[in-house]
C-alpha positions in Angstrom: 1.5 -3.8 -18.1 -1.9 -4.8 -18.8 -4.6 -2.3 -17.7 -8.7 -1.9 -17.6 -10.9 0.3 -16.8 -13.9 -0.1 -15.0 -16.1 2.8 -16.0 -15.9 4.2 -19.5 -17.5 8.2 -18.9 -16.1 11.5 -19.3 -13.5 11.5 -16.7 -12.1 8.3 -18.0 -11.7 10.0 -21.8 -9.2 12.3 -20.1 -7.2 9.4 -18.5 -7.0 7.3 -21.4 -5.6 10.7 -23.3 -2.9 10.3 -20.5 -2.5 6.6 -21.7 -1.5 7.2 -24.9 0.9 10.2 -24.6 2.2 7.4 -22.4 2.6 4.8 -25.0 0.4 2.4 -22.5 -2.1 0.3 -24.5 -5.9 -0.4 -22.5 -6.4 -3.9 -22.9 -10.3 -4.2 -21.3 -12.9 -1.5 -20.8 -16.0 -2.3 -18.5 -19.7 0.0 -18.4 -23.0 -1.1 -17.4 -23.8 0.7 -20.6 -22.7 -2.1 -22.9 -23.3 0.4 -26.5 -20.9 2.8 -24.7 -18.4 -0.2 -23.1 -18.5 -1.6 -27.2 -17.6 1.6 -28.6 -14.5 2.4 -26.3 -13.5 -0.3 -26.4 -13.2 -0.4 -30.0 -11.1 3.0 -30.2 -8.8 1.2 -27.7 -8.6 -2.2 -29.6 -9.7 -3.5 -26.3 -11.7 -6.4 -24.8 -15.1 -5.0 -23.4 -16.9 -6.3 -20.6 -20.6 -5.0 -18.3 -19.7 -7.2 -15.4 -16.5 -5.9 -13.1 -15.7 -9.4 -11.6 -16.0 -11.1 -14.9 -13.4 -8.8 -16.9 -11.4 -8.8 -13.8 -11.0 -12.6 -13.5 -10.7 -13.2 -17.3 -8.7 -10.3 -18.3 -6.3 -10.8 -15.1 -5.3 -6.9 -15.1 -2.3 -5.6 -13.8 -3.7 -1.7 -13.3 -7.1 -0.6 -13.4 -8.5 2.8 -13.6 -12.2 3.1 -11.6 -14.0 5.8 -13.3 -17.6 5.9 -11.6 -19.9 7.8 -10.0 -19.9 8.3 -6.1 -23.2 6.9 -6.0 -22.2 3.5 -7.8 -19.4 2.7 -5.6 -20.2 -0.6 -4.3 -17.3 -3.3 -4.4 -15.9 -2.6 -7.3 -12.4 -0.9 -6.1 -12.3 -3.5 -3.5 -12.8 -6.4 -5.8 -9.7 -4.7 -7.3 -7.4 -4.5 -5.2 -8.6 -8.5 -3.9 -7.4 -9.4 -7.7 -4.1 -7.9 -7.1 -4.5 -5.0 -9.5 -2.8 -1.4 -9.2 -5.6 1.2 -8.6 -6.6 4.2 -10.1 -9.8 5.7 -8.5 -11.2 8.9 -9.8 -12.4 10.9 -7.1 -14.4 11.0 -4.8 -14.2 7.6 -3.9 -17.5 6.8 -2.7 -20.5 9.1 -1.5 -20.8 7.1 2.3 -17.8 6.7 4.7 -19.0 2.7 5.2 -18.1 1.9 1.6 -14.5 3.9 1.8 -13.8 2.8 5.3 -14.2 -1.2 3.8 -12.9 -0.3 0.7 -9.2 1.1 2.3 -9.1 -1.4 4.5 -9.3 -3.9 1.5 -6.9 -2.2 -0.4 -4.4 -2.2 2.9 -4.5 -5.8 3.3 -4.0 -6.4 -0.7 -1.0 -4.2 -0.3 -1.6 -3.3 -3.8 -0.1 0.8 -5.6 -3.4 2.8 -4.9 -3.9 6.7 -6.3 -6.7 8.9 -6.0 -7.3 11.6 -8.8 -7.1 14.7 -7.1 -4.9 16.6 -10.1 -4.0 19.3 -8.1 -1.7 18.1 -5.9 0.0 17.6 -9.5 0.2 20.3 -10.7 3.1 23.0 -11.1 1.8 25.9 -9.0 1.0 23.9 -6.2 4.9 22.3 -6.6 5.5 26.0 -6.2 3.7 26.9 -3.4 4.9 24.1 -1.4 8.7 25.3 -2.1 7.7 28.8 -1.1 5.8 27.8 1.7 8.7 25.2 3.6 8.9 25.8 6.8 5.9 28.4 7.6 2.7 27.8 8.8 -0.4 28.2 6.9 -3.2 30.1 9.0 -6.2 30.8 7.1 -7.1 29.1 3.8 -9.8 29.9 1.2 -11.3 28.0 -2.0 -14.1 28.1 -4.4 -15.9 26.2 -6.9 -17.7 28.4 -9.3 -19.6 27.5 -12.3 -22.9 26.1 -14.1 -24.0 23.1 -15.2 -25.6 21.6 -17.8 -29.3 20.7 -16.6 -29.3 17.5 -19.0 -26.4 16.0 -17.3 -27.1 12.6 -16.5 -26.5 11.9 -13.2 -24.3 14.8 -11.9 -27.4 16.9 -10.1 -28.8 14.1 -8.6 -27.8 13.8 -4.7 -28.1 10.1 -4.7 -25.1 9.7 -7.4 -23.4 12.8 -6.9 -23.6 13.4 -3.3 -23.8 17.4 -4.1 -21.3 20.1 -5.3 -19.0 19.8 -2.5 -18.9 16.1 -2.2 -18.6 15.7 -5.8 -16.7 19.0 -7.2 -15.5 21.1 -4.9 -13.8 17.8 -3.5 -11.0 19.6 -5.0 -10.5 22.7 -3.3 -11.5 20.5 -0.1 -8.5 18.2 -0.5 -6.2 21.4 -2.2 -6.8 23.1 1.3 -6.0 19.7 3.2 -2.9 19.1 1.5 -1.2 22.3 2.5 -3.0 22.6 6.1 -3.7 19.6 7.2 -6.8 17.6 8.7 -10.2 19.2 9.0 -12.0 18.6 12.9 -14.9 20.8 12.6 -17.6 22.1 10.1 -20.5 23.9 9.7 -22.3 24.4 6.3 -24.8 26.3 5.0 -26.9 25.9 1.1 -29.8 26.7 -0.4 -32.3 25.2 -3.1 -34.1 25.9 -5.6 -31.8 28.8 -7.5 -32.2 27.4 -11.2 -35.2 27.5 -12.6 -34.2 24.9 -15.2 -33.4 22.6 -12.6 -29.5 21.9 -12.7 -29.9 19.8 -9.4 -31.9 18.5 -6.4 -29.6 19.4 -4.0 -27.9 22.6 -2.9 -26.8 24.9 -5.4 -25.0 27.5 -3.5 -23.3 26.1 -0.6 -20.7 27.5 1.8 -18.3 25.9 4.2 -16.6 26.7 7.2 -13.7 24.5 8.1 -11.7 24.6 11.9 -8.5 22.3 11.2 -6.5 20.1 14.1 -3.8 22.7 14.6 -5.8 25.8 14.7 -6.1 27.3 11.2 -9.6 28.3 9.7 -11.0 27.9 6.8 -13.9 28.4 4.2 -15.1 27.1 0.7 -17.9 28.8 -1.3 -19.4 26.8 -4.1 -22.2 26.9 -6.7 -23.0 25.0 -9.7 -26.1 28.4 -11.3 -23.0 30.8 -12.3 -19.2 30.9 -14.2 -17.0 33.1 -12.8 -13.9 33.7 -14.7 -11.9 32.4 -11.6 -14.1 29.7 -10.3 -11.7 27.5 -9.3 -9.5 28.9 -7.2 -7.6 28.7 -4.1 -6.1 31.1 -1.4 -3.8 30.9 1.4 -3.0 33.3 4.0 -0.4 33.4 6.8 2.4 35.5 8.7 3.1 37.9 5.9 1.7 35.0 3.3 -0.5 35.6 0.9 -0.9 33.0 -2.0 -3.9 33.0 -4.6 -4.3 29.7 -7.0 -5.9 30.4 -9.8 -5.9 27.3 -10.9 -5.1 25.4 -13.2 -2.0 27.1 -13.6 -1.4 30.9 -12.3 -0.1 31.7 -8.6 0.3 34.8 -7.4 0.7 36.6 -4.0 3.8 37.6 -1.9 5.6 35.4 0.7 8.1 36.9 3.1 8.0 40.1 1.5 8.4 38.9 -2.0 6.3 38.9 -4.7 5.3 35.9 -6.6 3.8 35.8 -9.9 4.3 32.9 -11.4 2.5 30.5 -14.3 2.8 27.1 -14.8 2.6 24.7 -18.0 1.2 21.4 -16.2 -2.3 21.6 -14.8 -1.9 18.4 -13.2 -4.1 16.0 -15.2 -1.6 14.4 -17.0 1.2 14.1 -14.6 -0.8 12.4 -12.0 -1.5 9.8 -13.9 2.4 9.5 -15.4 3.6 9.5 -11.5 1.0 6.6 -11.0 2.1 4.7 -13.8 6.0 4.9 -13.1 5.1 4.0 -9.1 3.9 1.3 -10.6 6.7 0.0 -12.6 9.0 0.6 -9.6 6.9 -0.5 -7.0 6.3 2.7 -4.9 3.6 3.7 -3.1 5.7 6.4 -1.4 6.1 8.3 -4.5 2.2 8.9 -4.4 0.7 12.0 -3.7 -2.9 10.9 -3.3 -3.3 7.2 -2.0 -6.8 6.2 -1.1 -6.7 6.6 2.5 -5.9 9.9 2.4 -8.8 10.4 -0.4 -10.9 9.3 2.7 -9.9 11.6 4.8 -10.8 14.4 2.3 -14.3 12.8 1.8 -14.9 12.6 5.2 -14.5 16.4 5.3 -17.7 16.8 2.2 -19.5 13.9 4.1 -19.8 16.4 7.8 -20.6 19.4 5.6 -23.1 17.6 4.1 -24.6 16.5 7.6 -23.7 20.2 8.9 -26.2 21.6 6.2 -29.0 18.7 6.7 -28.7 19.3 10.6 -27.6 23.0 10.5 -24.9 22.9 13.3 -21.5 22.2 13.7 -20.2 18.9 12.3 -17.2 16.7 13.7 -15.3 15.2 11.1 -15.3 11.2 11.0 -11.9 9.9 12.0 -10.3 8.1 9.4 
């Protein structure tokens, strides 16, 4: 199996980590940064390249991992899947709906294995919560992205790359929510400016999110990128005598049906999602994946309307997808 990696930043150091636990050699690394595409490639005895299209029709990979930016998502997942390459995208998968909507329609036609990297879904306690929760409906579901950033990071607090905490980070608890209740219709945002005075970002720092999904169950998502909390990321889910916290990575605790959970898992998700993707791969099945592209879209659809809710301050319909 012959893989590259377009994009060679901090979320790709944790994928290649994957890699090798999985005894799976990188054979080309591509960055517009060519010091930085030079010197990882050289830890992976690998081929580097600046130009997507010309590692991709040289190198001939059979996998690739796309570790951008929102912002710098042009063509470079559709041109791809066009080569015939497994896909890897690292969320979100663009910061516009135009370039996902052309990009899932390329990797449809290509018929090419396609994952997102929304760990979560991998990881134990949410296995566990989807056992407990078989079979009963979900009514009310909140989330929560809580912490600061550095003010020096170089393109994260810009809205233009990033597309803003909620696009970018709290994508997460977005697509956590989605996955146990389902599509979003409505939103309606709110943020505010201007909180750091060392200037972490340009956009909203403190944002919160209502969310009205198709089958009736409400929502809501605070985030900010000025303070830590000890459980900033974290998810909760309530129902007909349900109660379910995530404390995520890897702590779950609540009651369902009367009984009390408390339970702690070993597997944050980060590695296994990328193990799944690999042996779906090697068999040949998309059906095994948790996270494919199009339903990606569907998540960033979701950050897209609150990010229109707070520019327009009302309620938002969420793009079909």
């Amino acid at each position: 199996m012959k893989i590259a990696f377009i994009g060679a930043g901090g979320i790709a150091g944790s994928y290649r980590g994957s890699l090798k636990k999985l005894n799976q050699p990188i054979s080309a690394i591509c960055d517009i940064n060519k010091d930085r595409a030079t010197a990882v490639a050289k830890e992976e005895n690998a081929i580097a390249h600046t130009d997507h299209r010309n590692m991709l029709a040289k190198e001939k990979p059979d996998v690739v991992f796309v570790c951008i930016p929102p912002g710098a998502h042009t063509t470079q997942v559709m041109d791809s899947a066009q080569s015939g390459a497994a896909l890897f995208v690292a969320k979100p998968i663009a910061i516009d709906m135009e370039t996902a909507l052309r990009t899932k329609e390329a990797i449809e036609k290509a018929g090419v294995i396609n994952q997102v990297g929304y760990m979560a879904r991998h990881s134990d306690i949410t296995a566990k919560a989807k056992e407990l929760l078989s079979g009963k409906k979900v009514a009310m579901g909140f989330g929560r992205f809580l912490c600061r950033m550095g003010a020096s990071h170089p393109w994260w607090g810009k809205f233009n790359l990033s597309g803003g905490q909620m696009l970018e980070q709290s994508t997460h608890v977005f697509d956590l929510l989605r996955y146990f209740m389902g599509d979003v219709e409505k939103v309606q945002a709110f943020g505010i400016k201007g909180v750091s005075a060392s200037g972490i970002a340009d956009f909203e720092e403190c944002t919160v999110c209502n969310l009205y999904f198709a089958n009736g169950a409400v929502g809501n998502i605070t985030s900010t990128c000025v303070a830590n909390s000890p459980d900033g990321f974290a998810a909760e889910l309530v129902g007909d005598d349900i109660y379910l916290k995530f404390a995520l990575d890897t702590r779950l605790y609540g009651a369902v049906a009367g009984q009390r959970v408390d339970y702690t898992g070993e597997e944050s998700g980060y590695y296994r999602q990328v193990e799944k993707f690999i042996q779906a791969v090697k068999v040949c099945d998309q059906g095994s994946i948790l996270s494919n592209y199009a339903d990606a879209a569907k998540t960033l659809a979701v950050t897209v309307a609150a990010n229109r809710s707070m520019a327009t301050g009302k309620v938002e319909t969420v793009d079909t997808v």
